[in-house]
LUMFI-66473 format. One record per residue (C-alpha): x, y, z; residue in three letters. Coordinates in nm, 4 decimals. Example, Ala and Ser with C-alpha at 12.3 -4.5 7.8 and 13.67 -1.06 7.14 Angstrom:
residues 2
       c1       c2       c3 residuo
   1.2300  -0.4500   0.7800     ALA
   1.3670  -0.1060   0.7140     SER
end
This chain:
residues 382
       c1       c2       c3 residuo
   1.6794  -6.2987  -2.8844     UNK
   2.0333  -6.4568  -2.9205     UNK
   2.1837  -6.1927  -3.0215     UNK
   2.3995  -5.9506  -2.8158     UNK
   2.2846  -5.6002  -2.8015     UNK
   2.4598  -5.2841  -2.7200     UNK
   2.1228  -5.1468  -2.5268     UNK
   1.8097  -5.2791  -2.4007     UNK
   1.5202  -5.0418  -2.3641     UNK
   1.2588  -5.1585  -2.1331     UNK
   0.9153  -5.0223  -2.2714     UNK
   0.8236  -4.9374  -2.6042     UNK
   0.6280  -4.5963  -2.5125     UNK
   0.6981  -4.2556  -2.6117     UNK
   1.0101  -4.2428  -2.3541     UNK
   1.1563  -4.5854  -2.4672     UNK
   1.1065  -4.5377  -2.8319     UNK
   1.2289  -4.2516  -2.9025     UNK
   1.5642  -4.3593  -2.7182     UNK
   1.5643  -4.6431  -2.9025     UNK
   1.5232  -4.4326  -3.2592     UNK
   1.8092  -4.2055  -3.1662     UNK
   2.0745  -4.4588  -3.0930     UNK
   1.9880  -4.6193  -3.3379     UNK
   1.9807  -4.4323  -3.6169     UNK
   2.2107  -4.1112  -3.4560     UNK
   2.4446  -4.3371  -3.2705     UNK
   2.4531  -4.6434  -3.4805     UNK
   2.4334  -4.8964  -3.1251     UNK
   2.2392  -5.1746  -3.1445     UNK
   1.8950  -5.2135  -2.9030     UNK
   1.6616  -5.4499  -2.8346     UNK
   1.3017  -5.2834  -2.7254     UNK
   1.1036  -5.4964  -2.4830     UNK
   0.7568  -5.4550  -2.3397     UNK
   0.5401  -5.6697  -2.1127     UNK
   0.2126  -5.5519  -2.3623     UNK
   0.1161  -5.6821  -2.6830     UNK
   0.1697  -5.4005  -2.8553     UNK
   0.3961  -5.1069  -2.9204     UNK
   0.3217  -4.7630  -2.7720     UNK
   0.2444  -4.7796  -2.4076     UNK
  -0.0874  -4.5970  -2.3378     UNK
  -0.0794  -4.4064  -2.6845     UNK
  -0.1210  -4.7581  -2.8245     UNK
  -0.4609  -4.6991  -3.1019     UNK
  -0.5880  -4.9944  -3.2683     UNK
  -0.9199  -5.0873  -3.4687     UNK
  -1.2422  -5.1897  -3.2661     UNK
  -1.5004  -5.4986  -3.4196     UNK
  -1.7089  -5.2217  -3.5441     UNK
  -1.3629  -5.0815  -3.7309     UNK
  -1.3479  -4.7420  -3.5573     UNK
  -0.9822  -4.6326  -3.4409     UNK
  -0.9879  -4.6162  -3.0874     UNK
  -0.7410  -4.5732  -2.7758     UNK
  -0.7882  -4.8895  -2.5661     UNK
  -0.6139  -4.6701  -2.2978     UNK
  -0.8055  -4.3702  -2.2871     UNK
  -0.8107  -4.0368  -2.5401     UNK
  -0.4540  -3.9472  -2.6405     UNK
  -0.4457  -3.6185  -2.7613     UNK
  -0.1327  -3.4313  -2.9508     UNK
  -0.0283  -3.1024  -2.8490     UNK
   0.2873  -2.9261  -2.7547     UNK
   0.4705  -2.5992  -2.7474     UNK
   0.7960  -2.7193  -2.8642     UNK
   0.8870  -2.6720  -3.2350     UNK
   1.2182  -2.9052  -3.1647     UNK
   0.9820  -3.1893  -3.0760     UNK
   0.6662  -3.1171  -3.3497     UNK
   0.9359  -3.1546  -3.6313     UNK
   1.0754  -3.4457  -3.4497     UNK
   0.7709  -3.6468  -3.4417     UNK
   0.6641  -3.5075  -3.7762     UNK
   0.9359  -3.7547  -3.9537     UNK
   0.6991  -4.0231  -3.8505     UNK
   0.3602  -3.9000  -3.9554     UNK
   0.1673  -3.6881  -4.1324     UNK
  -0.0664  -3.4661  -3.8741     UNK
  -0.4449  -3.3662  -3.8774     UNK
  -0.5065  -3.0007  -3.7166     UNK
  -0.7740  -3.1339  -3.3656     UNK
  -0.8300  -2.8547  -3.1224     UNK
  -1.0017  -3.0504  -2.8480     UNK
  -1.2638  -2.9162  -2.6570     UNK
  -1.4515  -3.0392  -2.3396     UNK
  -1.7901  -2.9883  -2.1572     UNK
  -1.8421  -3.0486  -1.7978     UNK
  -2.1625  -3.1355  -1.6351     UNK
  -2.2526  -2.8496  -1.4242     UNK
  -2.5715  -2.7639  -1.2433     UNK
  -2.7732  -2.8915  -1.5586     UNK
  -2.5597  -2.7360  -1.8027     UNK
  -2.2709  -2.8034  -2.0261     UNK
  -1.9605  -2.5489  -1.9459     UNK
  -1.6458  -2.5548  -2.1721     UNK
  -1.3305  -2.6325  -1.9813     UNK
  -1.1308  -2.4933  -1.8755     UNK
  -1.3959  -2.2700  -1.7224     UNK
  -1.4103  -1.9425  -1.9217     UNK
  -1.5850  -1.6571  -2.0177     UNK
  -1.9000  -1.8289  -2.1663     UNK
  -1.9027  -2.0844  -1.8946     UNK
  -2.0221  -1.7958  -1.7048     UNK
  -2.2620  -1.6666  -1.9355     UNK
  -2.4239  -2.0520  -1.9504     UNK
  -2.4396  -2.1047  -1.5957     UNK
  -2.5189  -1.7550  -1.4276     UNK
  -2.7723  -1.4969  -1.4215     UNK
  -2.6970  -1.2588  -1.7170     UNK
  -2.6421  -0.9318  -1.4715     UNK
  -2.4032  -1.1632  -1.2445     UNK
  -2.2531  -1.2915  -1.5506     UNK
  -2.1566  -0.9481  -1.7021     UNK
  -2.0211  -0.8700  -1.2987     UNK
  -1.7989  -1.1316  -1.2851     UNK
  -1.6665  -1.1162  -1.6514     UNK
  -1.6037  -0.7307  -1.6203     UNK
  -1.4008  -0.8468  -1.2524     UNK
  -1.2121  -1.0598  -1.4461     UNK
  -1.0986  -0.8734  -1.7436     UNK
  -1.0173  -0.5650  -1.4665     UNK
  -0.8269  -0.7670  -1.2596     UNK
  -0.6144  -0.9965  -1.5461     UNK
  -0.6760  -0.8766  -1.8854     UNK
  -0.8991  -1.0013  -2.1627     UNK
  -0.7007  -1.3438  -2.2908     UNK
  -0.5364  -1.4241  -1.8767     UNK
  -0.5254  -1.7674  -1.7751     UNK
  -0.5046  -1.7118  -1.3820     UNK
  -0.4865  -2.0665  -1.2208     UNK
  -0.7756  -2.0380  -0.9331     UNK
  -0.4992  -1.9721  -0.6385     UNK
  -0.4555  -1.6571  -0.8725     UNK
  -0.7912  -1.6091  -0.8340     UNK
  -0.7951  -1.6592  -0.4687     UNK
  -0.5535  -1.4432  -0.4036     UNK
  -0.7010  -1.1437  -0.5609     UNK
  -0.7360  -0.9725  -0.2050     UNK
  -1.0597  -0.7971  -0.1642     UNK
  -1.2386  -0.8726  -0.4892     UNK
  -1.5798  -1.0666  -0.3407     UNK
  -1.7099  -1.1552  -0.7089     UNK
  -1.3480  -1.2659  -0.8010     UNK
  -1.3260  -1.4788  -0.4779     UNK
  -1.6313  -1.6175  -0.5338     UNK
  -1.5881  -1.7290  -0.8295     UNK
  -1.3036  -1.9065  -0.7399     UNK
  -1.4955  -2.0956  -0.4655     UNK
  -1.7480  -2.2051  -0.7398     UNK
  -1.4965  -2.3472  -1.0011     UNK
  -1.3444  -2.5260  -0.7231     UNK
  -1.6128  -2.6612  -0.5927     UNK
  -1.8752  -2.7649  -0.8781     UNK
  -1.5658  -2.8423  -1.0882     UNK
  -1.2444  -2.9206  -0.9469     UNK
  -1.3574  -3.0622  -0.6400     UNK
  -1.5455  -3.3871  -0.6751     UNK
  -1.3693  -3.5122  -0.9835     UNK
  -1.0493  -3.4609  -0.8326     UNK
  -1.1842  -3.6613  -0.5340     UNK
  -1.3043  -3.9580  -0.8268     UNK
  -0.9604  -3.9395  -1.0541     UNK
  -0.7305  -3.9487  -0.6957     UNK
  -0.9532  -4.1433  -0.4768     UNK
  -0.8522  -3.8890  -0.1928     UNK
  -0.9177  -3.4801  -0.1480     UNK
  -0.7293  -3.2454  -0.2846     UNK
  -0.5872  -3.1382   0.0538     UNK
  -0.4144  -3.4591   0.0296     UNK
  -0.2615  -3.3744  -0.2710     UNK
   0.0122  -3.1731  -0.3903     UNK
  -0.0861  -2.8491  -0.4215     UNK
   0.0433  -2.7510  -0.7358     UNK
  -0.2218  -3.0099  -0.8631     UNK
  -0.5063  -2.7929  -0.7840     UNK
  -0.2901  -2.4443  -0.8605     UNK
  -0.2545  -2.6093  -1.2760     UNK
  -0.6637  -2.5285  -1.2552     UNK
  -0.6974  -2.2333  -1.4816     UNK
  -0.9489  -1.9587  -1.6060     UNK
  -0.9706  -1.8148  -1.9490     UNK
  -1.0301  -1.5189  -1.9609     UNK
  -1.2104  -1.4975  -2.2995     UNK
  -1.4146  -1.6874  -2.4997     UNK
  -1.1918  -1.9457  -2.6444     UNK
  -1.2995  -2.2819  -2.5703     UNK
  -0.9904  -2.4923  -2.6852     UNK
  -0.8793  -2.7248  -2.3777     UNK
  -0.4947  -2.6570  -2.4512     UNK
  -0.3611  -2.3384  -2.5253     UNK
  -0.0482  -2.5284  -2.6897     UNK
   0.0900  -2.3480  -3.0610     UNK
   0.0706  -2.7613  -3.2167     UNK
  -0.2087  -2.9023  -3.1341     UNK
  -0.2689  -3.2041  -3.3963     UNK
  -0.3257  -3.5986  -3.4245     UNK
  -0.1250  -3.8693  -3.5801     UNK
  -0.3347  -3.8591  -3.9525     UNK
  -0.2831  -4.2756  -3.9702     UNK
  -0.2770  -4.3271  -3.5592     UNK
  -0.0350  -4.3356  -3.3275     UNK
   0.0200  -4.7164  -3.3841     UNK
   0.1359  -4.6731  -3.7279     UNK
   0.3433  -4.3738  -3.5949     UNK
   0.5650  -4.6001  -3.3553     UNK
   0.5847  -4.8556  -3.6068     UNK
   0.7670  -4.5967  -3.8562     UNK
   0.9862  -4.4917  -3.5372     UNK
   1.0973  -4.8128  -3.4409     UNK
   1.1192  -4.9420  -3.8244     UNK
   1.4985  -4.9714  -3.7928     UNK
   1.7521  -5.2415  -3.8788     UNK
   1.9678  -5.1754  -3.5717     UNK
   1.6011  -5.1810  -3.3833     UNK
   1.4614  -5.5251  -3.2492     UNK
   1.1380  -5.5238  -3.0539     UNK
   1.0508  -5.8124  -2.8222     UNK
   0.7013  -5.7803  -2.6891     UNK
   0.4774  -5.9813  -2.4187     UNK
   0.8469  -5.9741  -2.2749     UNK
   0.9403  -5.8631  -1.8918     UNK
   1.3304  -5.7694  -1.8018     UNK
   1.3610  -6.0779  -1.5991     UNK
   1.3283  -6.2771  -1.9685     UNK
   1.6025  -6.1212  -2.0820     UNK
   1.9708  -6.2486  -1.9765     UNK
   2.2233  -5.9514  -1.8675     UNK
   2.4560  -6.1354  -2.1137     UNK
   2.2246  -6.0228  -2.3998     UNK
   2.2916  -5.6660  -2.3696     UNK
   2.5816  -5.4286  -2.2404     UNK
   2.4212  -5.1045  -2.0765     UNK
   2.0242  -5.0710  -2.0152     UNK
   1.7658  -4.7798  -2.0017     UNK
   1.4404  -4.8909  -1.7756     UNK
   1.1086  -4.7148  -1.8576     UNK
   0.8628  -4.9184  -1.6306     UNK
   0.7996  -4.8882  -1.2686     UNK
   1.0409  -4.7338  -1.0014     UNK
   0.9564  -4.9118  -0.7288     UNK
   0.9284  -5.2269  -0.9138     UNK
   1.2604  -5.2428  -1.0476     UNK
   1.4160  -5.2223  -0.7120     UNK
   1.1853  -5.4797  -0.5627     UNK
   0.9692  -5.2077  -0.3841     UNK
   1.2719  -5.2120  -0.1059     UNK
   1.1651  -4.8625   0.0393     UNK
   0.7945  -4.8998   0.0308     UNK
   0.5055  -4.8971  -0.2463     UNK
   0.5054  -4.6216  -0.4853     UNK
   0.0969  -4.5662  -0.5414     UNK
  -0.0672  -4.5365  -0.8732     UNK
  -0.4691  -4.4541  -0.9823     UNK
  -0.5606  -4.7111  -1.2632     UNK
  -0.8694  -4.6412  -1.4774     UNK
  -1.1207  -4.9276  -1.6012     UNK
  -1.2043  -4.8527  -1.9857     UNK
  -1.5960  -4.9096  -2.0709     UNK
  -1.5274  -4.8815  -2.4812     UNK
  -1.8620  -4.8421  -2.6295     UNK
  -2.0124  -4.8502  -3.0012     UNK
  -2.3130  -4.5797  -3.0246     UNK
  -2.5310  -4.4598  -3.3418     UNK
  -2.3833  -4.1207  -3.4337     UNK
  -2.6669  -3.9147  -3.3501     UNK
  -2.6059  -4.0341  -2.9859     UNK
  -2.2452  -3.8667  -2.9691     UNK
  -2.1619  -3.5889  -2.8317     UNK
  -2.1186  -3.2649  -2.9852     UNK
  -1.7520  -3.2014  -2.8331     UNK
  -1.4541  -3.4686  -2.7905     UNK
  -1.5018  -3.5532  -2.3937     UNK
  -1.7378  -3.4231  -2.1601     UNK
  -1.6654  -3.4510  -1.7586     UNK
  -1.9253  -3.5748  -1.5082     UNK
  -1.7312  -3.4012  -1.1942     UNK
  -2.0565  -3.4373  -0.9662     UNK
  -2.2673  -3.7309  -1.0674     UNK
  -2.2018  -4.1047  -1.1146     UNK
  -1.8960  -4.3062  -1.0296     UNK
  -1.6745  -4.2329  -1.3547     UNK
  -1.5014  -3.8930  -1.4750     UNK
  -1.5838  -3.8465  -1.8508     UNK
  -1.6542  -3.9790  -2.1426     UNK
  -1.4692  -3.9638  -2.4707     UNK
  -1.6174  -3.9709  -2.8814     UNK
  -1.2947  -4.0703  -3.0946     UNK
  -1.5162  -3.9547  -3.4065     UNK
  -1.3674  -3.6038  -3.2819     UNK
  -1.0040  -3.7096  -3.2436     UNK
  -0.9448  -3.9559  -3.5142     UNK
  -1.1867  -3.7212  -3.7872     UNK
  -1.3790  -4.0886  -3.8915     UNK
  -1.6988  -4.0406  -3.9478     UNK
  -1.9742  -4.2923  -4.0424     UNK
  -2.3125  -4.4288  -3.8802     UNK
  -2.2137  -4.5186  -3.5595     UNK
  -1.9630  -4.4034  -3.3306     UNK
  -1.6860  -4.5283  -3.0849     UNK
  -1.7056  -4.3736  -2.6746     UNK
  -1.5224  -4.4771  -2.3897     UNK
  -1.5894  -4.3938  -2.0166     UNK
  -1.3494  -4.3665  -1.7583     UNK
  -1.3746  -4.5354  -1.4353     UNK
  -1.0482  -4.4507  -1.2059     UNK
  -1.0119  -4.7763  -0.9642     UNK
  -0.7392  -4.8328  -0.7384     UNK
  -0.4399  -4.9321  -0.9007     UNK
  -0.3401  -5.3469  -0.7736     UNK
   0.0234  -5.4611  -0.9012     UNK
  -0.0443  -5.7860  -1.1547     UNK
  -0.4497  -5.6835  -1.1519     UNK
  -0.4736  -5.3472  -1.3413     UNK
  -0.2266  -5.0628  -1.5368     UNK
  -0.0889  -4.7704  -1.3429     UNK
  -0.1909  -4.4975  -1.4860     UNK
  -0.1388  -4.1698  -1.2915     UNK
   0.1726  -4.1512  -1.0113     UNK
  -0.0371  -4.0098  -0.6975     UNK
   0.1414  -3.6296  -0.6180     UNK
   0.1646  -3.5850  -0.2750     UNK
   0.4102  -3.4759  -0.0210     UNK
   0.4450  -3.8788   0.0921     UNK
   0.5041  -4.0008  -0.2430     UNK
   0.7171  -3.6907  -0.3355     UNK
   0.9584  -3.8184  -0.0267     UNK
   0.9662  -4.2255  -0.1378     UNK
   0.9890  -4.1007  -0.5352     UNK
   1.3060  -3.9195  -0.4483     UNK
   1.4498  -4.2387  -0.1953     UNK
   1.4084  -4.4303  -0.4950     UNK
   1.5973  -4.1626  -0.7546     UNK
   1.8528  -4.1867  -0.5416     UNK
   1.9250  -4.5529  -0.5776     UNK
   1.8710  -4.5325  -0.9788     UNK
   2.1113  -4.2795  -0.9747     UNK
   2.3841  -4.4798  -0.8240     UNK
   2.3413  -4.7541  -1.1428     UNK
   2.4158  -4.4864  -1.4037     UNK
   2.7166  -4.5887  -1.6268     UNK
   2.4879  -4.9335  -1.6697     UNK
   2.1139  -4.8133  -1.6378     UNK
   1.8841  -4.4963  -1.6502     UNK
   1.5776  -4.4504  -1.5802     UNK
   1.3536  -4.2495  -1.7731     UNK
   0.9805  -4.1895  -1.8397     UNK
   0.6605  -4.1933  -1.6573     UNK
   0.6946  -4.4510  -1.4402     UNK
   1.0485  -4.4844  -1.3803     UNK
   1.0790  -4.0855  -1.3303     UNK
   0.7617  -4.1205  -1.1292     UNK
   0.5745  -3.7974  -1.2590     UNK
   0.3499  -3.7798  -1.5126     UNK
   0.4293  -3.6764  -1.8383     UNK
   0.2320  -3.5458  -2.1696     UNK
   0.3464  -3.6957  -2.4412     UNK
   0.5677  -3.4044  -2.5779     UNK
   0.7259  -3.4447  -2.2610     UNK
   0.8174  -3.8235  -2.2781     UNK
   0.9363  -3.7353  -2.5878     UNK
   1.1274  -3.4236  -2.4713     UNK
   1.2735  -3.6476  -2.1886     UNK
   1.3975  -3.9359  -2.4252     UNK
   1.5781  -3.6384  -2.6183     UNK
   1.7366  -3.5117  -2.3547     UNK
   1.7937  -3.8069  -2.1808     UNK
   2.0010  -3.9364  -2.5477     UNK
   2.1830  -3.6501  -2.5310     UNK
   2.3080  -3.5434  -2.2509     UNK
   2.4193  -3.8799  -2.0832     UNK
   2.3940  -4.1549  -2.2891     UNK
   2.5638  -3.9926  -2.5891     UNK
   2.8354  -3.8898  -2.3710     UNK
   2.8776  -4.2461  -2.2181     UNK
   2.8768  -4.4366  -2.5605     UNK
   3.2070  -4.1802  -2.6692     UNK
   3.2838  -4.2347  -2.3571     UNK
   3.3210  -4.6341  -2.3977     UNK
   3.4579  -4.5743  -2.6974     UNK
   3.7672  -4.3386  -2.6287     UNK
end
């Protein structure tokens, strides 16, 4: 790492990548990628397990996305396979699609409640609605429609909210629990999104393509304090907020997950990609890649989610806690990456402290390329 670089990028995830890619290849700078993993990626990182199944050592990663800018983006870096996930939750004996909809009533209530509370439903939002279940809530006077807010909430937003957080939702922001939707209708896809797809060769060999660039170095098992300032003139930092500034203001909190990654005989998997355990056991779901990757074959790869506290050095954070406290230290901490700008931005999950899908990391790396670093390369150069 000798040589002098225009940029350093620190993390090679969705957020740091695709910066890299575009000055690159759009700008003609030169950058030098660096992540403290093994491996390119971040958390969309897929590899091969012993028993050769493609996995996501970091939990299911699936592709979707309303943006045509970003589909045909991407799409220069891999060919796609059309996945509509689906999910089951464990409720009250049964198996419900999520989110909750039309036949998740039918499953789980008596058939004349069941035809009540669908023909509430279509009356009060139309056949095809997604209300959220403070839309429900708010339907003033409507008993069955109340109620039936007051059961999603309960048997399925409640206690696995409680597991993924490690605190109630009352402690959370409350737009987390107004994202919970209805559908009403019968469709049992888990995103609504107009792509909805998966990397055909994996999202490894997808970065590898993205970052397969002459101006493009990628240094990994390497932290920012390995590299000298002398290396590179002007820096965008993808890892943790609070970190970078030496947690000054306080501890940012994050919710890790442990991974149990598990090889099962096919006829043991399970007939959707993920089901949800929301009121039994100590871990939220469980995953069969067969679904997302398309392999199929005698046995089959799973992996359950355990979310654990989140310990600096110990574990990965995963999931930036939204509250009204961290919302307050997030933005003290903006504010002082805000005054670097004309050397270093910060961009992505953990340095933007929200939580992103992966359309959006992209979306933000785009933007980010565009509107200010663009500008401050011509900038430098007039």
């Amino acid at each position: 790492m000798s040589r002098r670089y225009d940029w350093l990028i620190v993390g090679a995830g969705f957020t740091g990548a695709v910066v890299a890619e575009q000055l690159a290849r759009n700008l003609d700078q030169r950058v030098l990628v660096i992540d403290r993993r093994d491996h390119v990626g971040g958390n969309a990182h897929d590899r091969r397990d012993e028993a050769g199944h493609l996995i996501h050592p970091h939990g299911p990663h699936v592709f979707h996305t309303n943006s045509a800018r970003i589909f045909a983006y991407l799409s220069q870096f891999t060919e796609w396979r059309p996945y509509f996930h689906r999910v089951r939750a464990h409720v009250d004996g049964q198996f419900a699609p999520l989110p909750f909809n039309l036949a998740s009533i039918g499953l789980l209530f008596p058939r004349a409640m069941a035809e009540r509370l669908t023909e509430r439903l279509i009356a009060t939002f139309g056949f095809g609605a997604r209300p959220t279940i403070d839309d429900l809530r708010r339907s003033a006077g409507d008993a069955d429609v109340a109620f039936l807010a007051d059961y999603v909430f309960e048997r399925v937003f409640l206690n696995y909210t409680t597991k993924h957080w490690g605190v109630a939702p009352d402690a959370l922001d409350p737009a987390v629990t107004a994202r919970v939707p209805v559908i009403v209708s019968r469709d049992d896809r888990y995103f609504a999104d107009r792509y909805q797809a998966m990397p055909r060769d994996g999202y490894a060999a997808l970065f590898q393509r993205l970052l397969d660039h002459p101006n493009i170095h990628v240094s990994l098992n390497t932290d920012l304090g390995q590299v000298p300032q002398r290396q590179f003139d002007r820096m965008v930092y993808c890892g943790a907020l609070d970190e970078y500034f030496g947690r000054s203001a306080g501890t940012l909190p994050y919710r890790s997950v442990r991974f149990e990654h598990r090889v099962e005989d096919a006829e043991q998997g399970q007939p959707v990609g993920t089901i949800n355990y929301p009121n039994e056991f100590d871990f939220t779901r469980v995953t069969d890649f067969r679904h997302l990757t398309g392999e199929r074959g005698a046995t089959t790869a799973t992996v359950t989610e355990y979310p654990i506290p989140y310990e600096a050095g110990i574990n990965e954070p995963y999931y930036p806690i939204p509250s009204p406290t961290t919302r307050a230290l997030a933005a003290q901490y903006r504010a002082m990456a805000a005054s670097l700008q004309g050397k270093t931005w910060f961009a992505g999950r953990l340095a933007d402290y929200r939580y992103y899908n992966m359309d959006q990391a992209v979306g933000r790396a785009l933007s980010l390329v565009e509107k200010s670093l663009a500008p401050a390369i011509l900038k430098a150069a007039a």
